[in-house]
C-alpha positions as CSV (number, residue, x, y, z in Angstrom):
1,X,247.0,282.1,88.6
2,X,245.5,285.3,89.6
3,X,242.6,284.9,87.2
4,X,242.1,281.6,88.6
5,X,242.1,282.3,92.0
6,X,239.0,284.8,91.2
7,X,237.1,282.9,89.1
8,X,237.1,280.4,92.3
9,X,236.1,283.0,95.0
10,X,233.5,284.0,92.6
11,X,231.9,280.3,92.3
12,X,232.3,280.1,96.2
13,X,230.5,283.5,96.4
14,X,227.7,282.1,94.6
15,X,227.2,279.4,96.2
16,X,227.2,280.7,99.3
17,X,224.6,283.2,97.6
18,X,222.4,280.3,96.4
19,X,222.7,278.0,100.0
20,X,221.4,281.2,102.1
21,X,218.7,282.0,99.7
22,X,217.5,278.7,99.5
23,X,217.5,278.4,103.6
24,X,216.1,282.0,103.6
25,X,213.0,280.8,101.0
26,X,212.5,277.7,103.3
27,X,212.3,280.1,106.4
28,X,209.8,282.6,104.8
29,X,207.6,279.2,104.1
30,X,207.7,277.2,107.2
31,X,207.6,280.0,110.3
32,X,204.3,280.9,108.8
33,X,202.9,277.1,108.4
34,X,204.1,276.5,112.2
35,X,202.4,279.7,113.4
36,X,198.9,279.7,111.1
37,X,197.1,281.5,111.3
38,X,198.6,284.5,112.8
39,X,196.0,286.8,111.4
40,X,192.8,287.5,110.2
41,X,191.8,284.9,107.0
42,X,190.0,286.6,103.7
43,X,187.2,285.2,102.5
44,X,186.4,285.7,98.8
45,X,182.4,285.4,98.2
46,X,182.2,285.1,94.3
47,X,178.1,286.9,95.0
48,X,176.5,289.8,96.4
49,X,175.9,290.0,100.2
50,X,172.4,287.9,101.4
51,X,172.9,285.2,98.9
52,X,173.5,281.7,99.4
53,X,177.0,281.7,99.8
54,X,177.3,285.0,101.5
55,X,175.1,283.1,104.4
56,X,177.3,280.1,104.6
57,X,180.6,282.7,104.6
58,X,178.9,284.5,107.3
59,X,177.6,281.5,109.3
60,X,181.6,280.3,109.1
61,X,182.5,283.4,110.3
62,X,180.7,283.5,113.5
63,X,183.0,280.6,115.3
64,X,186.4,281.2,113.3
65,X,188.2,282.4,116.4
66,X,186.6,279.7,118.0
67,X,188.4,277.1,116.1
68,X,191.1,278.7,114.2
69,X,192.1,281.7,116.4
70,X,191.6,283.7,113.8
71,X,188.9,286.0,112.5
72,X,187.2,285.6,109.0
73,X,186.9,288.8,106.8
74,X,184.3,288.4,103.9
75,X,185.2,290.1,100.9
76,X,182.2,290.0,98.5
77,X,182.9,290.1,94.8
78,X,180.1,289.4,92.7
79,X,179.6,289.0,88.9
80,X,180.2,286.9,86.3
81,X,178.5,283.7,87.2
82,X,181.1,283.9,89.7
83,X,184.1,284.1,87.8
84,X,184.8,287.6,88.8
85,X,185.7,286.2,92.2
86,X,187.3,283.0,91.7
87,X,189.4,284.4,89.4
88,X,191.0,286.7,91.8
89,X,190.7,283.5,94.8
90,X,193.1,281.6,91.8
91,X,195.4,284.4,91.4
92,X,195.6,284.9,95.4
93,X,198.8,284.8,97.2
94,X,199.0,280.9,98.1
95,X,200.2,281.5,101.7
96,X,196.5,280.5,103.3
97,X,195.4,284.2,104.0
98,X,192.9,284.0,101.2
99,X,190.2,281.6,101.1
100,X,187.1,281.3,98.8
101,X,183.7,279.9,98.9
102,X,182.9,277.9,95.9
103,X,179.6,275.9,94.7
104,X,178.9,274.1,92.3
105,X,178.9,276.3,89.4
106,X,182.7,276.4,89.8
107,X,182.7,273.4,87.7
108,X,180.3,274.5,85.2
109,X,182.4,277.4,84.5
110,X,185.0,274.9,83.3
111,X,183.0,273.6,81.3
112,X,182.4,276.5,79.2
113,X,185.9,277.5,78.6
114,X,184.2,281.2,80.3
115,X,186.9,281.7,82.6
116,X,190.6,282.8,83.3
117,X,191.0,279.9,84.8
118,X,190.4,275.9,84.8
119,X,189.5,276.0,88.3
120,X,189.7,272.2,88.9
121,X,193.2,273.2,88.3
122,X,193.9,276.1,89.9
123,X,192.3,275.6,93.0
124,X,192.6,273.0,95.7
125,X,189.1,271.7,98.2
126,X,189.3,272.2,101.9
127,X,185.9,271.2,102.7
128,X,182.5,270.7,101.6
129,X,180.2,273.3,104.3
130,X,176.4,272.3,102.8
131,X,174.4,270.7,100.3
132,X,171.9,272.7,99.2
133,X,168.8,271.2,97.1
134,X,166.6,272.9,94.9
135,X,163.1,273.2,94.8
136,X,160.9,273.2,91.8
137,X,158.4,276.0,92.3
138,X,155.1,277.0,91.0
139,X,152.3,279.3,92.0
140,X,149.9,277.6,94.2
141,X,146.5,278.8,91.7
142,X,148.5,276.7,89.0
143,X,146.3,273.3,88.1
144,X,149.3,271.2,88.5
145,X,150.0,269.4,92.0
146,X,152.7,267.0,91.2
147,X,155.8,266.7,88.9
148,X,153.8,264.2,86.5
149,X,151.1,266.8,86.3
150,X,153.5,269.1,84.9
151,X,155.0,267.2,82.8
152,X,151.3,265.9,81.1
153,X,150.4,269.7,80.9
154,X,154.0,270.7,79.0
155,X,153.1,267.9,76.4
156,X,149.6,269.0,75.7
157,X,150.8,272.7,75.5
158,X,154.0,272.6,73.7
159,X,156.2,275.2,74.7
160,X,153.6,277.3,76.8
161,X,155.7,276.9,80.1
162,X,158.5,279.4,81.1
163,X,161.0,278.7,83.2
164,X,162.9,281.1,84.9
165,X,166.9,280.7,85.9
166,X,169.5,282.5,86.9
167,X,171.3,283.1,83.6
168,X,172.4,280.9,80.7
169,X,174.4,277.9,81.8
170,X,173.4,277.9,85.3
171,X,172.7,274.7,87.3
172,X,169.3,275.4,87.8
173,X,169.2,276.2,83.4
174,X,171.2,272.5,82.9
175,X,168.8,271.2,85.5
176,X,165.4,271.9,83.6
177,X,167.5,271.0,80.6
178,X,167.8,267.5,82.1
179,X,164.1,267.3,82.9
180,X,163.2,268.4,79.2
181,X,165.2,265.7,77.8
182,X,164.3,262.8,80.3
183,X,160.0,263.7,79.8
184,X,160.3,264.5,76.6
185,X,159.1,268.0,77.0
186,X,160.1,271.9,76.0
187,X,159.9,274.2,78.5
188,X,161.0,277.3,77.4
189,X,164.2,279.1,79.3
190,X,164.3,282.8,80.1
191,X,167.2,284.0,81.4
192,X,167.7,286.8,84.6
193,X,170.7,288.0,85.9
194,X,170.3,286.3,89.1
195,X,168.4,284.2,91.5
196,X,167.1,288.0,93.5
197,X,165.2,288.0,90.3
198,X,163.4,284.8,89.9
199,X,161.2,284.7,92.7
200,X,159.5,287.9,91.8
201,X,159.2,287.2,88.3
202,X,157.3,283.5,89.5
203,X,155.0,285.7,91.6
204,X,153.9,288.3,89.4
205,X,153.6,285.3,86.6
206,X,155.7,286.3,84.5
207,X,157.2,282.3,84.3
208,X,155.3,279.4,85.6
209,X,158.0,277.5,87.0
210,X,161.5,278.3,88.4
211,X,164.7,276.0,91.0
212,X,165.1,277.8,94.0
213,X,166.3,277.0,97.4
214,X,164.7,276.4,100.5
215,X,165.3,279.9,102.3
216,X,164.6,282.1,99.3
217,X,161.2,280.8,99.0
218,X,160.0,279.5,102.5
219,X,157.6,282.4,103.6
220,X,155.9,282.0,100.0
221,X,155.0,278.0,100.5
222,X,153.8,279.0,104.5
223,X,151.9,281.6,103.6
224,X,149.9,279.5,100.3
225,X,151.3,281.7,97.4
226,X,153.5,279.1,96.1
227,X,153.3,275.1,96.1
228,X,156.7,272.6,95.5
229,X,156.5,269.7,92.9
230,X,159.9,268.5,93.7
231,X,163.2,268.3,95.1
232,X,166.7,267.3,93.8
233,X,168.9,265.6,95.6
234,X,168.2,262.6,97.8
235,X,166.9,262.3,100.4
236,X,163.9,264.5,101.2
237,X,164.3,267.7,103.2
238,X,164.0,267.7,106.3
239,X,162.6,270.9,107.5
240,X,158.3,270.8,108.2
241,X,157.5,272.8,105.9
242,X,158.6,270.8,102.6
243,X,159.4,267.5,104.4
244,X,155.8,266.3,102.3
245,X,157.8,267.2,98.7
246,X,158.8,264.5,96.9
247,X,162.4,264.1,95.1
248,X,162.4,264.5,91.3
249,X,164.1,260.5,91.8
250,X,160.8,259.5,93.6
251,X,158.9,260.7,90.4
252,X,160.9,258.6,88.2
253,X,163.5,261.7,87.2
254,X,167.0,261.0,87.2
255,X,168.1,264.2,89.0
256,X,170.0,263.8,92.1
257,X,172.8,266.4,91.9
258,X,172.1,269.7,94.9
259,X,174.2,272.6,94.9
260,X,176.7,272.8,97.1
261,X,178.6,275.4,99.1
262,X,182.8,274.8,99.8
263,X,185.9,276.3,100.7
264,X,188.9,276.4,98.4
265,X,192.4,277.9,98.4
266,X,194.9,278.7,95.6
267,X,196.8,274.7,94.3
268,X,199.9,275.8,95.1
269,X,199.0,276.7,99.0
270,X,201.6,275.1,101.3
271,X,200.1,271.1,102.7
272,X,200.4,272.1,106.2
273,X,198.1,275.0,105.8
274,X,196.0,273.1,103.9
275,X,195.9,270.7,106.7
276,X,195.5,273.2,109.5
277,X,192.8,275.2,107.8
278,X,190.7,271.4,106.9
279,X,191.2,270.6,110.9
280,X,189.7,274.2,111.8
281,X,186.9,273.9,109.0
282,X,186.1,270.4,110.2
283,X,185.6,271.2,113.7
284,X,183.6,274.5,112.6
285,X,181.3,272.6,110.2
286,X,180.9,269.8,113.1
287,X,180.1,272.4,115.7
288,X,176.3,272.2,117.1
289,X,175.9,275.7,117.1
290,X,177.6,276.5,113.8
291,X,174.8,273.5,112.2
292,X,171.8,275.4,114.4
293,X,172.4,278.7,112.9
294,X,173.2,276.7,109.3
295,X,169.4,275.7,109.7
296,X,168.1,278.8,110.7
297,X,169.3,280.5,107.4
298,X,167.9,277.3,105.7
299,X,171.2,275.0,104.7
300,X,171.7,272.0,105.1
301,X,174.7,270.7,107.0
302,X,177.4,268.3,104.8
303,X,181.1,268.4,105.4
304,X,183.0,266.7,103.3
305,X,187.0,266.9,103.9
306,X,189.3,267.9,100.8
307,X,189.5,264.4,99.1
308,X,185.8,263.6,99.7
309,X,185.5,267.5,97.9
310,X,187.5,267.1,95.4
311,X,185.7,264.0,94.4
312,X,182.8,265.4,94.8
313,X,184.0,268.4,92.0
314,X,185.3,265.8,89.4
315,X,181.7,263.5,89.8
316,X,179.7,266.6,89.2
317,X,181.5,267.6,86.6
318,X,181.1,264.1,84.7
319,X,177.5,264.1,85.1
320,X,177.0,268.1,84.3
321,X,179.0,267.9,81.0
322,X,176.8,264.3,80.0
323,X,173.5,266.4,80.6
324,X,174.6,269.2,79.0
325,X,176.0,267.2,75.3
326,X,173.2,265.4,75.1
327,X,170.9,268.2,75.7
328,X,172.9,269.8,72.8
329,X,173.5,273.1,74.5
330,X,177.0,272.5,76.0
331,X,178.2,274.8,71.9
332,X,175.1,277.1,72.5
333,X,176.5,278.0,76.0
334,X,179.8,279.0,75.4
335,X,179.5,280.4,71.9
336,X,177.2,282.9,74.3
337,X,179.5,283.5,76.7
338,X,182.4,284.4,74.3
């Protein structure tokens, strides 16, 4: 009887044990969801400091206190194609203290089976900050003024042109990719380590052609070094000084996908944080000021909210991994990033 009396008291005792745990564990997740954010947000930048994303992280971070109450703190950790940072953004605490900015090499990254993680699964939209198109450059004493001219000269002088990216399997690398196989033409990749690099080697002639955006190569095009044959993306751009460039569409190219510049969180990040930091992004993103200084730095403004994003992510994807098996490079790719 003794024995059995025990054995009870001990399967009350756990019980009890398990009930206050799990109200304890329900506590520890909804004070902070009714009080986010109580303190200052991280902000993983997967690239150096002065690059595209660092701007937009930067931009953001000038009217978070404005909209979330809290301030940003940007963490920059570059390498990797980007990996090196959304790696640790995936295996962040999910409690909405650690955010990321992502583009759109997230998904290439995928692709390649080069990373930790599978990031379309790992990692959850908030918003969509900018779309960023690229612009296909050349230097201004080169005989070609339009993307047909290009394309004419690359087939009378196979293999002649170099074009510089920003290392192999980049967007801008699958981009030319695309262009070789819709004209018919080889222009010849060389790699760099990143897009700091590209400009310089255009100037100096070191590769006829490279995809770069607006802001890195702005003073070059008002000053007469370099001219534009195209644009990705649709529609134009709007800013003066390449409003004139046509889109590679308008030239009969099928390439309409831009770059773009987001904010993610770790999947498993509570839905009420989610929510509260997607009302706080939205009204950043929509804020005149915040789109003023966007254009100063040279980005163009387009939110998209997490659904629209993550949308956004699986389309790209589809149309990255098409270009890239029938371009025959998709094996190429990862066997050199193994």
């Amino acid at each position: 009887m003794r024995k059995r009396v025990l054995v009870l008291l001990a399967v009350a005792s756990l019980m009890i044990s398990i009930i206050i745990g799990g109200c304890s564990e329900v506590e520890k997740v909804a004070i902070p969801v009714q009080k986010y954010p109580e303190r200052p947000i991280n902000v993983i930048v997967a690239a150096s400091a002065g690059g595209g994303m660092d701007l937009t992280a930067r931009s953001l971070e000038k009217f978070a206190i404005k909209h979330l109450g809290q301030p940003l703190v940007i963490i920059n950790k570059p390498g990797g194609s980007g990996t090196i940072g959304w790696n640790e953004l995936a295996g962040s605490n999910s409690d909405g203290y650690t955010v990321g900015i992502v583009a759109i090499d997230i998904v290439l990254s995928s692709l390649y089976d080069s990373s930790k993680y599978y990031y379309l699964g790992a990692l959850g939209p908030i918003a969509q900050v900018t779309s960023v198109p690229l612009l296909l450059a050349v230097q201004a004493d080169q005989p070609w003024h339009t993307l047909n001219d290009l394309v004419k000269y690359s087939k009378d002088h196979s293999a002649q042109l170099k074009f510089g990216n920003v290392g192999v399997g980049s967007f801008p690398h699958i981009l030319i990719e695309m262009l070789n196989r819709e004209a018919g033409i080889n222009i010849e990749q060389v790699p760099f380590s990143g897009g700091g690099e590209t400009v310089p080697a255009l100037l100096g002639g070191h590769v006829q052609l490279i995809l770069v955006n607006p802001v890195s190569i702005k003073e070059h095009v008002k000053n007469g070094t370099v001219r534009i044959l195209a644009v990705t993306g649709e529609p134009r751009i709007t800013d003066p000084v390449f409003s004139h460039v046509p889109t590679f569409k308008e030239q009969g190219f099928d390439i309409t996908i831009n770059n773009w510049h987001g904010i993610a969180v770790p999947k498993e990040t509570p839905v009420a944080i989610k929510n509260r930091l997607a009302e706080g992004l939205k009204a950043i993103i929509n804020d005149p000021e915040f789109k003023a200084n966007m254009e100063r730095v040279g980005n163009q403004v387009e939110y998209l909210g997490p659904q629209e994003s993550t949308d956004r992510w699986i389309a790209d994807k589809q149309k990255l991994e098409k270009a890239l098996q029938e371009s025959g490079i998709l094996e190429q790719i990862k066997a050199q990033k193994r």
